[in-house]
C-alpha distance (Angstrom), angle and dihedral (degrees) to the residues before:
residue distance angle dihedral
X1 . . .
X2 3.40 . .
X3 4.06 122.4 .
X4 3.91 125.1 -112.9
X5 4.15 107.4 -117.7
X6 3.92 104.3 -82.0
X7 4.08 100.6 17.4
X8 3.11 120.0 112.9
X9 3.81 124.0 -160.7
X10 4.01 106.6 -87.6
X11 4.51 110.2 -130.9
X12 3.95 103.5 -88.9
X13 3.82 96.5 25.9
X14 3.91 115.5 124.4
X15 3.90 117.0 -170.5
X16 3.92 91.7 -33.6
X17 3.63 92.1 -44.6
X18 3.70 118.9 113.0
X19 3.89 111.7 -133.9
X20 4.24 123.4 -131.2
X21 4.02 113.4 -94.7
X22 3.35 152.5 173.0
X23 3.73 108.4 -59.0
X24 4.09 131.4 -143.6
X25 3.79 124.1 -171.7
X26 3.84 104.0 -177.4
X27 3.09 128.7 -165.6
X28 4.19 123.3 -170.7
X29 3.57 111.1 -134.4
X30 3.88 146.8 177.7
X31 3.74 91.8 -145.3
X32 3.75 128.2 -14.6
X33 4.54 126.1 171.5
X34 3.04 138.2 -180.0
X35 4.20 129.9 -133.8
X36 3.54 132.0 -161.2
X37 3.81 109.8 -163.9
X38 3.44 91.3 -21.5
X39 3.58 102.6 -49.2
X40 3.59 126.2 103.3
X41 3.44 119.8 -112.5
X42 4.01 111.3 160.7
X43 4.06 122.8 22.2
X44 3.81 134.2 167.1
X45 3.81 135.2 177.8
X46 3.88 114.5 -139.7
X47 3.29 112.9 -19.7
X48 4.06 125.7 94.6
X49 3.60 126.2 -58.7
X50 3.81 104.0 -145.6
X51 4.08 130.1 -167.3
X52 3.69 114.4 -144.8
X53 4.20 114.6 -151.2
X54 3.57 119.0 178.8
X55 4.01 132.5 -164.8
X56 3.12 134.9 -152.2
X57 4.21 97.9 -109.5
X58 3.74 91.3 47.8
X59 4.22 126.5 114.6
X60 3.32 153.3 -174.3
X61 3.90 88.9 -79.5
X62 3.85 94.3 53.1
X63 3.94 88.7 48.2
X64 4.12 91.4 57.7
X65 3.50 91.8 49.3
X66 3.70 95.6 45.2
X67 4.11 82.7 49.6
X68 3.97 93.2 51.7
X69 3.78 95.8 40.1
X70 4.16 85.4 52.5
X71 3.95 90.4 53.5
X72 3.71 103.1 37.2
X73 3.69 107.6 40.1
X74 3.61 114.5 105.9
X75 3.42 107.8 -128.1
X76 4.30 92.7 145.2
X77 3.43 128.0 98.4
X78 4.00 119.4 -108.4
X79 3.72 119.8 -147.4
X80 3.53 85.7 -83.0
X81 3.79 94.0 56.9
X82 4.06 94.4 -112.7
X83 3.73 118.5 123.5
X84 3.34 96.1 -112.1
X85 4.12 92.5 130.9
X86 3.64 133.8 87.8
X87 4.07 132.8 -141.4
X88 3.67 73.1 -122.9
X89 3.80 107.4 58.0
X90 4.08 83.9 41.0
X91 3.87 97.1 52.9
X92 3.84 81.7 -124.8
X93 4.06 121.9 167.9
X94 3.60 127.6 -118.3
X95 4.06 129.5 -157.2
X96 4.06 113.1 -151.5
X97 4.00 109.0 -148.7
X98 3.62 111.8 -175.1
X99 3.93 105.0 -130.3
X100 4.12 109.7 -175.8
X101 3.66 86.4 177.4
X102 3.74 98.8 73.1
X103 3.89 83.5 85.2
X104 3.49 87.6 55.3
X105 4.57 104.9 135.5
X106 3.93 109.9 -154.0
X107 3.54 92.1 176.6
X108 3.83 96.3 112.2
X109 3.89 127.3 37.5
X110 3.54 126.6 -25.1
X111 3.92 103.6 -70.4
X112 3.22 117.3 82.6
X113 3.68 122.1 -122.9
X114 3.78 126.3 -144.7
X115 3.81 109.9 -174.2
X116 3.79 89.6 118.2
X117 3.61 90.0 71.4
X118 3.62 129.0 87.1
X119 3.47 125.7 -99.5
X120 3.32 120.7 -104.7
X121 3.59 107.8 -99.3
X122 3.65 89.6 43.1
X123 3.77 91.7 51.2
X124 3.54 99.5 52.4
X125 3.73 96.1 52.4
X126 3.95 94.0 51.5
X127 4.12 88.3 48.0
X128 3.71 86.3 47.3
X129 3.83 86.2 45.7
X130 3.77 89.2 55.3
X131 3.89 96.4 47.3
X132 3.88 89.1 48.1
X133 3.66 93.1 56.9
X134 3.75 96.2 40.9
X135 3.58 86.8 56.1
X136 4.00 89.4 42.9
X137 3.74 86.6 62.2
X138 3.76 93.6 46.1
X139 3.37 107.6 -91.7
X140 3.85 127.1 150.4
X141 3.92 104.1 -133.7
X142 3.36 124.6 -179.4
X143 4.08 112.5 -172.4
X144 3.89 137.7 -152.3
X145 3.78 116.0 -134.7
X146 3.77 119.6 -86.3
X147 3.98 120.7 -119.8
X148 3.63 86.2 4.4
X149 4.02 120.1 118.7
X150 3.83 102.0 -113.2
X151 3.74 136.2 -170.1
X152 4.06 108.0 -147.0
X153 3.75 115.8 -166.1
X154 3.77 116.3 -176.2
X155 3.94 132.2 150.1
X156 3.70 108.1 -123.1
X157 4.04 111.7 -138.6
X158 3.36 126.5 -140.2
X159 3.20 84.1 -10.8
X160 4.02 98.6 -84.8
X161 3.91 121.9 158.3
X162 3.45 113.2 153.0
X163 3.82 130.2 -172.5
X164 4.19 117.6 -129.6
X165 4.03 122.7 -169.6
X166 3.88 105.4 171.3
């Protein structure tokens, strides 16, 4: 597919047609944890609780840019109240939550199907990927527990949840 004048190809675009990645939904929070049967394994005060989805075409590549995205988007208000402030500027916290069913397709019948997502071996090392380089850049991360069922409690503020592909 040929290129208007002046646009360049963006990373992770194929002949006009964007490919799968790593997927963010973030959420900013004033406190958010995470419990595996009922004990508490991952907690943060403000800061952004983020959940991690993986599919099965995503790499190493699409986990760092997932991980910088996280910690540099500005999703914090200014003194004017505009998000023009990052968890990063604000030495804010972030909890990682694997989420496999962000890959979820509804597009036929009524159960979800979720062969778009990685499997799980692959998964885990890409969220662990993403915590690694959040920490790399000097984040504090606290983590739920992968595979395991979790209950995640956070309080959403503002409300703000926003939705990252890289």
């Amino acid at each position: 597919m040929r290129l208007p004048p002046g646009r360049q190809r963006r990373p992770g675009e194929a002949g006009g047609i964007t490919l799968r990645a790593v997927r963010g939904l973030l959420q900013r929070v004033s406190e958010a944890s995470v419990s595996v049967n009922g004990e508490v394994v991952g907690r943060i005060g403000p800061g952004l609780c983020t959940l991690v989805g993986v599919s099965s075409e995503d790499d190493e590549n699409a986990a760092d840019r997932l991980a910088a995205k996280i910690w540099q988007l500005r999703l914090f208000p200014d003194a004017a109240g505009n998000l023009n402030r990052s968890a990063a500027e604000l030495g804010l916290a972030v909890l990682v939550v694997s989420q496999f069913t962000l890959y979820a397709d509804t597009s036929r019948g009524r159960r979800p199907s979720f062969t778009k997502a990685a499997p799980p071996e692959r998964a885990k090392a890409l969220v662990e990927r993403v915590v690694d380089q959040l920490r790399g850049a000097g984040a504090e991360v606290a983590t739920g527990r992968f595979g395991a069922t979790m209950k995640v409690s956070l309080v959403n503020e503002g409300p703000v949840t926003i939705m990252v592909e890289t």
